[in-house]
N, C-alpha and C positions, 0 to 999 in steps of 0.2 A: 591429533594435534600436530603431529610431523606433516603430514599431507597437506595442515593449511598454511604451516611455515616454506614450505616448499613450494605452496602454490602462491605465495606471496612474494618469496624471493622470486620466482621464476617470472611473475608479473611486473616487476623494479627493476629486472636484468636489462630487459630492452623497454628503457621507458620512453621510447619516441615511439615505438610500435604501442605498446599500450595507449599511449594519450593518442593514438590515432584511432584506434580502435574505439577509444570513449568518447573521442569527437563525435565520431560517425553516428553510434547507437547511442548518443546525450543527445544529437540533434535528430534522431527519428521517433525518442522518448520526447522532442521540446515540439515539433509538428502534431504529433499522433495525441497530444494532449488539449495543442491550442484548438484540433479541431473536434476533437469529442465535447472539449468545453464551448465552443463556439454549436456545435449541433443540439446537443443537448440544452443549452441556453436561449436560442433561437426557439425548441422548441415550445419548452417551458412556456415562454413568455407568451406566443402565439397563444398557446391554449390559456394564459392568462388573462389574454385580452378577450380572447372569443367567449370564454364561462363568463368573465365581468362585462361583459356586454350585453347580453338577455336572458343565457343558459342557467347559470349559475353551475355547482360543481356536481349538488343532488336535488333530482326533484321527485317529490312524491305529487301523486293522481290516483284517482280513483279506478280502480279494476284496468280495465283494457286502455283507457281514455288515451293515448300517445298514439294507439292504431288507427281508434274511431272514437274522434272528439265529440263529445254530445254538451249539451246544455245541462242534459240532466244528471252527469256526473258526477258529482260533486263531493265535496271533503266538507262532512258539517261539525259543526263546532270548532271552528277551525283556530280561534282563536287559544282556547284551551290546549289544544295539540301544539301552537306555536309557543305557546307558554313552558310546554314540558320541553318541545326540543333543544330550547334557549337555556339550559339547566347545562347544557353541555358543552365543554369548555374548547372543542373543537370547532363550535360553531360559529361564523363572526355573521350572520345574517341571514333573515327570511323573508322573503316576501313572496306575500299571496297575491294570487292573481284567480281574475274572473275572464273571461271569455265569453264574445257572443258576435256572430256574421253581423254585421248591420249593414242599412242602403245612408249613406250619406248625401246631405241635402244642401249646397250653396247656395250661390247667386244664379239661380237657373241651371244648376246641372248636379247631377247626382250619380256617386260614383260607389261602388262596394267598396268597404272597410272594415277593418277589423278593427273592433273596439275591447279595449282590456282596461279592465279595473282594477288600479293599485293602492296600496297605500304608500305615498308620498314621500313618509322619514324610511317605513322600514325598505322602500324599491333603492330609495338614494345608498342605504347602508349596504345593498348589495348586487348593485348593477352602476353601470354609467351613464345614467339614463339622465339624472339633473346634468351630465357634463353634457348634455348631445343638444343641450336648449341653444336655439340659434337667434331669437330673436322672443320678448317677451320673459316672462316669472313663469321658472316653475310650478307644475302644478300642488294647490295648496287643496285643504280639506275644508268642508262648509263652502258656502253660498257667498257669491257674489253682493258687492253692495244693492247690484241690480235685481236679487233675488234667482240669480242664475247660476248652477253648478258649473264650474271652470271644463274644459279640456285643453288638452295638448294635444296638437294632430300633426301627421309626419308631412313630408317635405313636397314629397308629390303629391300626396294628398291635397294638399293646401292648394299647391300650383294647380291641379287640373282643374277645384271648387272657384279657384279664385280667391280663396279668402286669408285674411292677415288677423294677425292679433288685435283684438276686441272688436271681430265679428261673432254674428251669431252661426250657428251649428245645427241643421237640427238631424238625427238621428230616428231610425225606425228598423227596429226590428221584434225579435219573438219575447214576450215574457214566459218566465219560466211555470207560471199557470197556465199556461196557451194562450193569453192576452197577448193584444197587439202593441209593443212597446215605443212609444216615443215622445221626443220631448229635446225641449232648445237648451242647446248649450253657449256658453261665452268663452271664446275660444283665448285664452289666458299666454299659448306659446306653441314655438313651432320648432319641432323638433326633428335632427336628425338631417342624412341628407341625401339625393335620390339616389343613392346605391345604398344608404343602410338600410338597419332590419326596419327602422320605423315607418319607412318612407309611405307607407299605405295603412298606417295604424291612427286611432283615435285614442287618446287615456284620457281615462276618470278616474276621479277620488274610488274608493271603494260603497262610501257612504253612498255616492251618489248613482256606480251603477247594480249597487242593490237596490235602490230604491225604484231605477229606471227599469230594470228585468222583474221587481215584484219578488225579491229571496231575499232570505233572510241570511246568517250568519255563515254564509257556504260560499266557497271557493271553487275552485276548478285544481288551482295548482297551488304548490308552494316550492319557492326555489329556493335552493340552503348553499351559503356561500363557508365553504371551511377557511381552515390556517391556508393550505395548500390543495393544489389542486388534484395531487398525487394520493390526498386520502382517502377520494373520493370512490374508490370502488369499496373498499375494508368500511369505511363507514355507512355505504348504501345498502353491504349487506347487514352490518352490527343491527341497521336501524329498521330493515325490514323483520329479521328476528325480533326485534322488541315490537314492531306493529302487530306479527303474528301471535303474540304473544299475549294481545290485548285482552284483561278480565271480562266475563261474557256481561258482565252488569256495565262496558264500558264500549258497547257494538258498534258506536258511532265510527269507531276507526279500523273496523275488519274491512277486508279488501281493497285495503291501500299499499300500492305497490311504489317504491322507495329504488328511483336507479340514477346512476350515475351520468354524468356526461357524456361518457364514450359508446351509451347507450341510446339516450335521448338524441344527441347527433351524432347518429352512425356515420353519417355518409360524409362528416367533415374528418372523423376521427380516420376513417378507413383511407380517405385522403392521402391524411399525414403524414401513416405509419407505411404506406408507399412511398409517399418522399422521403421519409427517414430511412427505407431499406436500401433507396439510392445512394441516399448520402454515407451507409456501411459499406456501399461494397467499394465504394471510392479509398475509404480508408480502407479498405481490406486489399486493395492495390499497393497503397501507402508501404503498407504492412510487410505484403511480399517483398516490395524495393528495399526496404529495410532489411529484411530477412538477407536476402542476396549481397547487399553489403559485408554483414555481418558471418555468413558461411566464408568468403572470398576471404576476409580477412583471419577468421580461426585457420582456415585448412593455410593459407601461406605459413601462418607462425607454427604449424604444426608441420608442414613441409621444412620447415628450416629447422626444426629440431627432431630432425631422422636421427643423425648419429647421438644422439642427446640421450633417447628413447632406447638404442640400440646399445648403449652401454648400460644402461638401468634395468633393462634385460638380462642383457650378461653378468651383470652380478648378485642376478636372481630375486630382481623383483617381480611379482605376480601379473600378468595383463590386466587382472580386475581393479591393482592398485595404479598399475596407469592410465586407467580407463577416469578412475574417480580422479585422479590427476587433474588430466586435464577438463574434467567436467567443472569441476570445482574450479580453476581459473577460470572458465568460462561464465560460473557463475559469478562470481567477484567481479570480471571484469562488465559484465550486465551491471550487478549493485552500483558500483561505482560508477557507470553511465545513466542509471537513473538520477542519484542523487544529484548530480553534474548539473542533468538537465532540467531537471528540480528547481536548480537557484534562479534560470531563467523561465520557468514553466508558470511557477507558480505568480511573480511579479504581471505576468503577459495577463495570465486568466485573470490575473484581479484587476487589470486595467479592461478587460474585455467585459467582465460580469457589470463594473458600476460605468464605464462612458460608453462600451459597444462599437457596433461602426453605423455611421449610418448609412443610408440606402441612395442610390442618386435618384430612384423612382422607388417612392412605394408599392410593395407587392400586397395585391388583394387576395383571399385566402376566404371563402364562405363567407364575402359581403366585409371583411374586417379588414383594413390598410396596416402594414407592418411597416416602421420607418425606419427600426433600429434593431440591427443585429446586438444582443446582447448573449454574453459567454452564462457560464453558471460553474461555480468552482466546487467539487464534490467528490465524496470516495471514488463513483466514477469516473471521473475527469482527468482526475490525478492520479487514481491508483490501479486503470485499468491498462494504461499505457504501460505502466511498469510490467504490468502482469505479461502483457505483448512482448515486452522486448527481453524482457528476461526467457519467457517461456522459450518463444522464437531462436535465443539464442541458445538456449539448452538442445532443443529440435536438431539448431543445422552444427550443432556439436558433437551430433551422437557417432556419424559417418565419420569424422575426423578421432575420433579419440578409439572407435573400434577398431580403424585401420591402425593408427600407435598399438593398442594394445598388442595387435593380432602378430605384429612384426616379428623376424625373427633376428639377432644380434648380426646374423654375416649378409641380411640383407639390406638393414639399417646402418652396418659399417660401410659394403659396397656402394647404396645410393649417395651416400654421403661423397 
């Protein structure tokens, strides 16, 4: 208790030196926070838009299907499977999807496309796929008044066929019997735009490109959108253990393999986490400039208190008690520059999490346009900086308070 009244008084003694001191490390605690929140928030939301855009956060498939896509892969009963995962209160959406290569057929010209079969409410509950319609109605389920199942076809697509909403479509490719699959569609909207993912894509109802492939109740994929995106490894394992798990009277769902985003897109994820090792070592720059402040400013106040040290010697106090001395000031005077920069840290981050900045050119990232830097206010954000400038300050403390300790009274009287 004496050691912290003394390192108290000794902090109030000179309190132009102290609030300079707190200036310094409140304003390297109020940087080192607005940019962890601004990184960490930036990234968040990237990977927010890129999962709600076609990924979703997990997707289960059958055996290898993500290495070597096949027709015949397939997840059957799919429906019942999507029923059970829907039980669980981490999930806010499924949507199955079908797959199959097709040749696409216009107004005299024919182009390859990929065609995928969705269903309609539950794609909208967990992609952006109704927001990407540019012109025309989303796609709805059931037949045309003309007796003709709807599609949506992407953007270039469209452009190379020639064709517009309420043209016909017509499609050909494999049934999933080895029959030769095809048949006209009424092309309902046109989605997306020639840089996104749709841009070479056809969609169908579900109903309709099972009917057009000749399968029954079977999928290819199902893509599960959680709370956040950050569940998504912890839940892709939870949910492969319970696939593994499945009763042998229940075989429809053995060998379905459950992985998350950073898996499914490797090559965006490994991207990212290269530009975010960028953006650490910037602030690990930050950090040293900080650091360097904050050494320059202990060892002066510990240079000016030689004979201070020197008489506390002389009347037989321990080097170890003036070691914790001034550790303990050190520490204080960190606290007190956190809290400091706190009152402006925290205001900054919560104008940066809800308005952001926005961008004078959006930046494109795996086909997806970012327009707005947005922060994210978190134990991270807020309470890793402290951890920095406290720790930091403790570090360039140690040099300054061993050489006090070490002192001897006729040397601490002479410098003086």
């Amino acid at each position: 208790m004496l050691v912290i009244t003394l390192a108290l008084r000794n902090i109030l003694r000179n309190r132009r030196r102290s609030l300079l001191t707190i200036l310094s490390m409140g304003g390297g605690y109020v940087l080192l926070s607005f940019m962890m929140a601004m990184t960490e928030g930036s990234y968040s939301n990237m990977i927010d838009l890129f999962t709600r855009d076609h990924t979703g956060h997990v997707q289960i498939h059958h055996s290898n299907y993500l290495d070597r896509p096949s027709l015949y892969k397939t997840i059957n009963n799919s429906r019942e499977l999507i029923n059970e995962l829907q039980k669980n209160s981490m999930v806010k959406g499924i949507a199955p999807r079908v797959y199959a290569p097709s040749l696409a057929y216009g107004k005299e010209k024919t182009f390859p496309a990929s065609v995928i079969g969705i269903d309609p409410q539950l794609e909208a509950e967990t992609t952006y796929l109704k927001n990407k319609v540019k012109q025309g109605e989303y796609l709805a389920k059931g037949m045309t008044a003309s007796g003709y199942f709807p599609a949506m076809i992407g953007h270039t697509l469209a452009k190379n066929l020639h064709l517009t909403v309420g043209d016909e479509l017509v499609l050909i490719s494999q049934g999933i019997d080895g029959s030769i699959a095809n048949d006209i569609f009424k092309i309902s909207a046109i989605v997306g735009t020639s840089e996104s993912y749709e841009r070479m894509n056809v969609y169908l109802s579900l109903d309709a490109m099972h009917q057009f492939l000749s399968m029954g109740d079977q999928v290819h994929e199902l893509a599960i959108r959680l709370n956040h995106q950050s569940e998504a490894r912890s839940y892709a394992q939870q949910l492969q253990v319970e696939l593994n798990q499945q009763p042998n009277n229940q075989n429809d769902h053995i060998g379905l393999n459950a992985k998350p985003w950073q898996v499914v897109e490797e090559a965006f994820y490994k991207g990212m986490q290269a530009d975010k090792q960028g953006n650490y070592l910037s602030m690990g720059i930050l950090i040293f400039i900080v650091s360097i402040g904050v050494l320059n400013t202990i060892l002066m106040g510990i240079l000016e208190r030689t004979r201070e040290f020197g008489v506390l010697k002389a009347i037989g106090t321990r080097p170890m008690a003036v070691f914790r001395l001034i550790m303990l000031e050190s520490f204080l005077l960190a606290l007190a520059s956190c809290l400091f920069g706190l009152i402006f840290a925290l205001p900054a981050n919560l104008w940066l999490s809800r308005v952001g900045i926005t961008l004078p050119e959006p930046i494109d990232m795996g086909g997806i346009a970012f327009e707005t830097m947005l922060g994210e206010i978190s134990m991270f954000s807020m309470g890793a900086p402290a951890l920095v400038v406290i720790g930091s300050t403790l570090l360039v403390s140690l040099v300054p308070g061993i050489r006090a300790s070490r002192i001897s009274p006729l040397q601490a009287l002479q410098a003086a």
